[in-house]
N, C-alpha and C positions, 0 to 999 in steps of 0.2 A: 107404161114406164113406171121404174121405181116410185112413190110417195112420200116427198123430203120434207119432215115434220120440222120446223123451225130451230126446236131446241136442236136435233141433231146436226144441222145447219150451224149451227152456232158455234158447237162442239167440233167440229170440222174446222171453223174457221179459227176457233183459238186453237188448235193442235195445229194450224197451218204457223200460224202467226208464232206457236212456241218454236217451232222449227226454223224459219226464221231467223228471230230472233236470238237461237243457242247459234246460230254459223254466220252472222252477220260481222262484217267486217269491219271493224272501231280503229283504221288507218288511215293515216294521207300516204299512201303509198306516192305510185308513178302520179304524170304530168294529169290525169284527171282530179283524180281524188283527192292530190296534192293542191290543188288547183281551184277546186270547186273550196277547200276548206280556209284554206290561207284567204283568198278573198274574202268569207264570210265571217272570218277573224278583222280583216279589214274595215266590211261593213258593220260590225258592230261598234269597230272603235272608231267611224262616223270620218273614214276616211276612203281613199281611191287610189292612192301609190305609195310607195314604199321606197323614201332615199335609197340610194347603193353605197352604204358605207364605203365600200373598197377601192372606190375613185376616189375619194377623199384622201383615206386611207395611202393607197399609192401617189397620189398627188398625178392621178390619169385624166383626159377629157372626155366628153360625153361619147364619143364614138367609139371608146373601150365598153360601154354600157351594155352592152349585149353581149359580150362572154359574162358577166356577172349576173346573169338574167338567168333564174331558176324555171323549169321546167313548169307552165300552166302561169307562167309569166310575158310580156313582151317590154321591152324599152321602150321609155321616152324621155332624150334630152338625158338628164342625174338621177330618174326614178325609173324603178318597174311598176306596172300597171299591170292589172288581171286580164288575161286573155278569154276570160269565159264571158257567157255570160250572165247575169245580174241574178234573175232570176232563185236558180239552185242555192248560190250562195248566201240568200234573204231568207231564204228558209230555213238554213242550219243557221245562220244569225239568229233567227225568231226561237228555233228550239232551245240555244242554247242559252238564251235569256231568261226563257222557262226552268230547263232544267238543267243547266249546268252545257260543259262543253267534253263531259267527258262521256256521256252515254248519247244526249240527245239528239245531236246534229244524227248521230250514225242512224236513228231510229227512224227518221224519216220516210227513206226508200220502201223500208217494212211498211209501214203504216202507209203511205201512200199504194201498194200493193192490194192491201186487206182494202183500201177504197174499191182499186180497179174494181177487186172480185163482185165487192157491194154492187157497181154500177154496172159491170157487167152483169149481174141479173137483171137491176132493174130495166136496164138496155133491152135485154131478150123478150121482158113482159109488156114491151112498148112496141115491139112489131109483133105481136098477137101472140109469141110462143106461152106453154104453161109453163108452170114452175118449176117441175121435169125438167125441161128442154134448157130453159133458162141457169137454174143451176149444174146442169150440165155442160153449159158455153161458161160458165165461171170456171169448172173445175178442169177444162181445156186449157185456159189460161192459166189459170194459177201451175197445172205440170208443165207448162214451156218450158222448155232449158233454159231460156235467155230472159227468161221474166223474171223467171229465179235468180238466174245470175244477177242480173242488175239490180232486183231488190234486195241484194245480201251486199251492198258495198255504198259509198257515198257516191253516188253517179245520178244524173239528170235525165235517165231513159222512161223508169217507171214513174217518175214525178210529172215528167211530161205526159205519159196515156194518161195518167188519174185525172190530171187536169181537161184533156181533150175529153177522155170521155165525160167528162163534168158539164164539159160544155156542150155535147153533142143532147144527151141528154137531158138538161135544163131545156136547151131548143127544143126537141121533141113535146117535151112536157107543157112549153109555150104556148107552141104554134097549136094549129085548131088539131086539138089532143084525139079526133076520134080517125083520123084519116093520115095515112101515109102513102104517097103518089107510088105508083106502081112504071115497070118499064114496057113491061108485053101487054098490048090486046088480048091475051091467055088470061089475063087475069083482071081481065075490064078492059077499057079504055083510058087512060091515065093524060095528065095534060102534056103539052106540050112540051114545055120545060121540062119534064122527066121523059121526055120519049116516048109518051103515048099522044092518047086524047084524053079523055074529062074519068077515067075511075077510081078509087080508093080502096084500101085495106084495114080495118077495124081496129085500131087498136087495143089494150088492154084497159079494162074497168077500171084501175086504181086511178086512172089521172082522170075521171070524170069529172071532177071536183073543182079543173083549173079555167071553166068559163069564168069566175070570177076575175074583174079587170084586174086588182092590186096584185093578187099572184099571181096571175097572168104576165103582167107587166116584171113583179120581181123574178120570176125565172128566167123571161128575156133578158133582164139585167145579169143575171148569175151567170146566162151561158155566152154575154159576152163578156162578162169579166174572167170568166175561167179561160175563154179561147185568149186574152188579154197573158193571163198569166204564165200560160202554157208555149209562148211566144217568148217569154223573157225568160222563161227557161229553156224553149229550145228555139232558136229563131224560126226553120224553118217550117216550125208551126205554123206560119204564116199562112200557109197552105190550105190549114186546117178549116181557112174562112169558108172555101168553097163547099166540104160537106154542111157547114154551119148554118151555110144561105140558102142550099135545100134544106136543113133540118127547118128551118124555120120560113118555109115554103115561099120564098122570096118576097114575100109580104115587107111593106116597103116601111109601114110602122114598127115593126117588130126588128128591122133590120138596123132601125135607126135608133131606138133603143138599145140595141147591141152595143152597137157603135158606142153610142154615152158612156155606158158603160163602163168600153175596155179603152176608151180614150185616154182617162187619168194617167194609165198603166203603161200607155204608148208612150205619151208625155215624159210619165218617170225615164222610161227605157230610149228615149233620144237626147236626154239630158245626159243620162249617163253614158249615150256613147260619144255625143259631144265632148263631154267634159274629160274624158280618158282617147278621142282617137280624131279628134276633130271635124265630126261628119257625124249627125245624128243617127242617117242609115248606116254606117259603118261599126260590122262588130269586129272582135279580137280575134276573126275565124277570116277577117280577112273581104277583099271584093269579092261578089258570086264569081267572077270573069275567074281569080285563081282558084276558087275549088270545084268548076266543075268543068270537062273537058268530055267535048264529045266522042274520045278515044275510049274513055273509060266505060263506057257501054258493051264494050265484049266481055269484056270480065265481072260485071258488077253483073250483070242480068244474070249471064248463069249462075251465077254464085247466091244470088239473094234468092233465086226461083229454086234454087237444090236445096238450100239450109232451110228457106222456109217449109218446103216442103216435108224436108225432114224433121223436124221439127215437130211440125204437126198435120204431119200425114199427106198424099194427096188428097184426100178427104177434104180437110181445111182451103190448102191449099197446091193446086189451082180451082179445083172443087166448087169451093164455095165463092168463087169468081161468076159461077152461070147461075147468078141468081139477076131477077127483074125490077129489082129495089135502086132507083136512080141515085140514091143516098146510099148509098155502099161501095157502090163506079168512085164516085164523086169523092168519097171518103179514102177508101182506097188508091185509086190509080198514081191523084197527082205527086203522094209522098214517094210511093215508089218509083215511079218515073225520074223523080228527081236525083233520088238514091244513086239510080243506077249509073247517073252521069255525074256522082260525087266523088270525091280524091278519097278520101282515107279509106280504109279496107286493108283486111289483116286474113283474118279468119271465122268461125261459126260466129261468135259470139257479135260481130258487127251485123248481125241481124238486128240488135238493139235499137240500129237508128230507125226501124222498121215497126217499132213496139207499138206506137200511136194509133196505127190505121190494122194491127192482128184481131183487135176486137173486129171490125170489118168482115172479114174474112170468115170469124167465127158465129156471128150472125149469117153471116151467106149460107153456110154451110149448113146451119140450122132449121133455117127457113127452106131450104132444097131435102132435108131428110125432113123435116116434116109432113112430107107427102106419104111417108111408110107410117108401118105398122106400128101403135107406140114400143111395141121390143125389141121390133128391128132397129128404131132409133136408139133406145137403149143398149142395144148392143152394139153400134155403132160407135157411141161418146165412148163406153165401157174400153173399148180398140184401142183409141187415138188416143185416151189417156194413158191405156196400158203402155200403147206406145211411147210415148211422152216419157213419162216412170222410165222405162227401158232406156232410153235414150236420156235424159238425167244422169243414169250409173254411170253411162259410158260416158257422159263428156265432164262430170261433176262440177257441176255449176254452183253448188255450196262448199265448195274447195277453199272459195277466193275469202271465208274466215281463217281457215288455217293458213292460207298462206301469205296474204298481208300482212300478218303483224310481224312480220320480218323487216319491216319498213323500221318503224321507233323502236325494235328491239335493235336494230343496226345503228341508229343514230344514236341510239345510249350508248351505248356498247363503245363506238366508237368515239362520243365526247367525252368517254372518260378516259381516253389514251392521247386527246388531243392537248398540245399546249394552248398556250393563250393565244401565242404570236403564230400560230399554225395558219396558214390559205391553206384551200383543201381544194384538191381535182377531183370533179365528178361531172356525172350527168344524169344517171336514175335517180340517184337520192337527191339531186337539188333541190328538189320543190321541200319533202321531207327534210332536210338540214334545218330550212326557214322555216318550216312549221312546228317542229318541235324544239329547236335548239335556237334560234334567231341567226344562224349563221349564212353569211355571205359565201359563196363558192363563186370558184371558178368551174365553167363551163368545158372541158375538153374538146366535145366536139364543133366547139364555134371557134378551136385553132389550129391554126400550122402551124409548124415548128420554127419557122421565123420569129411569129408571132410568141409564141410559147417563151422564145429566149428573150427577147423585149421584156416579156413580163416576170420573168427570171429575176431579170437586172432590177425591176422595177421594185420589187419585193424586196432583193436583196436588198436596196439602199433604205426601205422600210422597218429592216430586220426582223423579215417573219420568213417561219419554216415552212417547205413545203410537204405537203402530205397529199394522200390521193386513196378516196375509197373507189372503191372501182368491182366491179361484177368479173367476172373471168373473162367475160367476150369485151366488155370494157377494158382489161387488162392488156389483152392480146393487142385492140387499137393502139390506146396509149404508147406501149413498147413501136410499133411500128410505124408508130406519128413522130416521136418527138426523139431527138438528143438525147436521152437521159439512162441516167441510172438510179430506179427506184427499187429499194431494199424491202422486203417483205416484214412487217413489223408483228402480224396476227391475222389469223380467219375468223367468222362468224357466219355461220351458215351459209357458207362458200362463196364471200364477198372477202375482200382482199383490204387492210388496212397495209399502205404501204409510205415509207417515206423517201423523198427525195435524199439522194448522195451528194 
């Protein structure tokens, strides 16, 4: 196989990273990005809810509070509180403390990516591959469509793998560094716990180093504080214990040093959900019971097993599924399992919640062409990237630069045609109104037309005007929701500024 001399590695990785970086998305667009950033606006200014002026304002009770509740928001009682959680939004807090709130929050994703690729080598040179093989399971990930995607926007998908693989990896480097438990008798006899009996698999030379106890001991720390962090940014990281507890071959000191570890982290993250939902297990996504539904398993399986596939080949995947590595089952299975009997689902790009356990895959895939010829394997990666490339063009996954900053170009746009005394109808821009403008909206789709003319009256005897940004398919609702007749005032990139008759 090819020969990847370091510097040129390097140089790859900052033309990765300028790319990036030129198409990355500097919006709070819709109810994510909206969502993840308002929060971390929140936790900087060392708070958790946000009064709703416009109960006040109208002189309304708390049970109006949820039409005034912005997108990546929920009520409670006179405040909205963040539906995310904690995690992502501590982190665009931390950047922008560094460097301001106008580049750095967004840089994160990027930079947390250029991790992945870092750890996915070192990942690959820890189950025996070379640095060929290794840097070729980076440059698999790095062409994903949906890796890219989510590293060009403010979203918690790529922050999430960095972290997992942080901590898969620490593990690895922990536990007794020369041996990784195998599945088949094909390749020894492997213990139990991994599905064999008693054989091993060699790993690579660099971690020879960590028989010493203190590093020893700190990498078990790191890898359960990273599986810690990677939980507060996605919950159902949770998951992620079980590859965690193979990586660190169940060994019962090293498991309880973990533990210490991501304990603090836990702590933080049940305080904060006490203190915004009143149940420290309980996040802003809700009880498991309302988001997963054993219905949802006909559509989610084929959908997640065709886009991954496409994605990244069957090659990858299902491919690199028939490998004998108990630590890759273990890593892989249970996220997607989960997945499949998960509520939200759209299209390709919800492959995302999938990001965590793709390095999996691409290790599997690695260690099953490893048995060819070093060119056939190089020809191989050479494929699944090409394809990848290919399949980029066609789905344009660094679009989502150009086409976010529709978001705050829309809210300017439109707070400069706004009165003082304006309420404004929406529901895409909610979250955006609050994040760059401070303004309180009304929510359209949280009313009927009952409801709508109540809050008519309510306004009026306020004296404030009504207005309505609204999307065209938002538009079409509105007219066919409510009583009214709304006057078309201006367009902006084919969003409607219109006002109430």
């Amino acid at each position: 196989m090819f020969a990847m001399k370091p510097a040129l590695a390097a140089l790859l990785l900052i033309a990765y990273a300028t790319i990036l970086v030129r198409h990355v998305s500097r919006a709070a667009g819709g109810a994510d990005s909206s969502g993840y950033l308002n929060e971390a606006r929140l936790i900087a200014a060392g708070k958790q809810s946000l009064p709703i002026e416009l109960l006040t304002t109208l002189h309304l009770g708390a049970d109006w509070a949820y039409i005034f509740t912005p997108l990546g928001f929920t009520s409670s009682g006179r405040v909205m509180i963040p539906a995310y959680p904690p995690g992502l939004p501590a982190h665009f807090a931390i950047a922008a403390a560094v460097g301001g709130w106008a580049w750095a929050p967004f840089l994160v994703p990027p930079i947390a990516a250029l991790a992945c690729l870092a750890l996915m080598f070192v990942l690959a040179r820890q189950f025996g591959l070379g640095d060929s093989a290794a840097f070729g399971g980076a440059a698999i990930l790095a062409a994903c469509p949906v890796f890219i995607f989510m590293a060009a926007q403010p979203m918690s998908d790529v922050v999430a793998t960095a972290w997992t693989l942080a901590a898969i990896v620490a593990a690895l480097a922990a536990s007794r560094h020369d041996v990784i438990p195998t599945l088949s008798a094909s390749e020894g006899e492997g213990p139990v716990w991994a599905g064999g009996t008693k054989s091993y698999v060699r790993t690579a030379q660099p971690h020879r180093f960590l028989p010493f106890a203190p590093l020893r001991v700190g990498m078990t720390a790191l890898a359960g504080a990273a599986f810690a962090i990677s939980v507060c940014v996605r919950p159902s990281n949770v998951l992620m214990v079980i590859p965690l507890a193979f990586a660190l071959r169940f060994r019962i000191r090293l498991l309880l040093i973990a533990a210490a570890a991501a304990l603090p982290f836990g702590i933080v993250m049940m305080i904060w959900n006490h203190a915004l939902f009143g149940n420290a297990m309980t996040t802003g996504y809700g009880s498991v019971s309302e988001m997963v539904k054993w219905s949802y398993v006909r559509e989610r399986l084929p959908h997640y097993s065709f886009w991954l596939a496409a994605q990244l080949t069957p090659l990858v995947f299902p491919l690199g599924l028939f490998t004998r590595r108990a630590l890759l089952w273990a890593w892989f299975v249970p996220l997607f399992v989960f997945y499949c009997f998960y509520g939200a689902y759209e299209t390709w790009w919800y492959t995302r919640f999938l990001l965590p356990v793709i390095p999996a895959l691409i290790i599997g895939f690695l260690l099953i062409a490893s048995r060819f010829p070093r060119a056939v394997v190089a020809a191989l990666i050479v494929a699944i990237v090409g394809f990848a490339v290919w399949q980029d063009r066609r789905l344009g996954p660094l679009n989502v630069g150009a086409d976010e900053p529709m978001y705050p170009e829309t809210i300017h746009w439109a707070e400069r045609q706004l009165p003082r005394d304006a309420i404004v109808l929406n529901q895409q821009f909610s979250g955006s109104f609050l994040y760059y403008s401070g303004r309180d909206t009304v929510r359209f789709d949280e009313l009927d037309n009952d409801r709508f003319q109540l809050l008519r009256a309510y306004a009026g005897a306020a004296n404030l005007r009504w207005y309505a940004l609204l999307t065209p398919e938002e538009l079409e609702q509105v007219r066919g929701r409510f009583a009214a007749n709304w006057t078309p005032l201006s367009q902006h990139r084919g969003m409607w500024l219109m006002r109430l008759d």
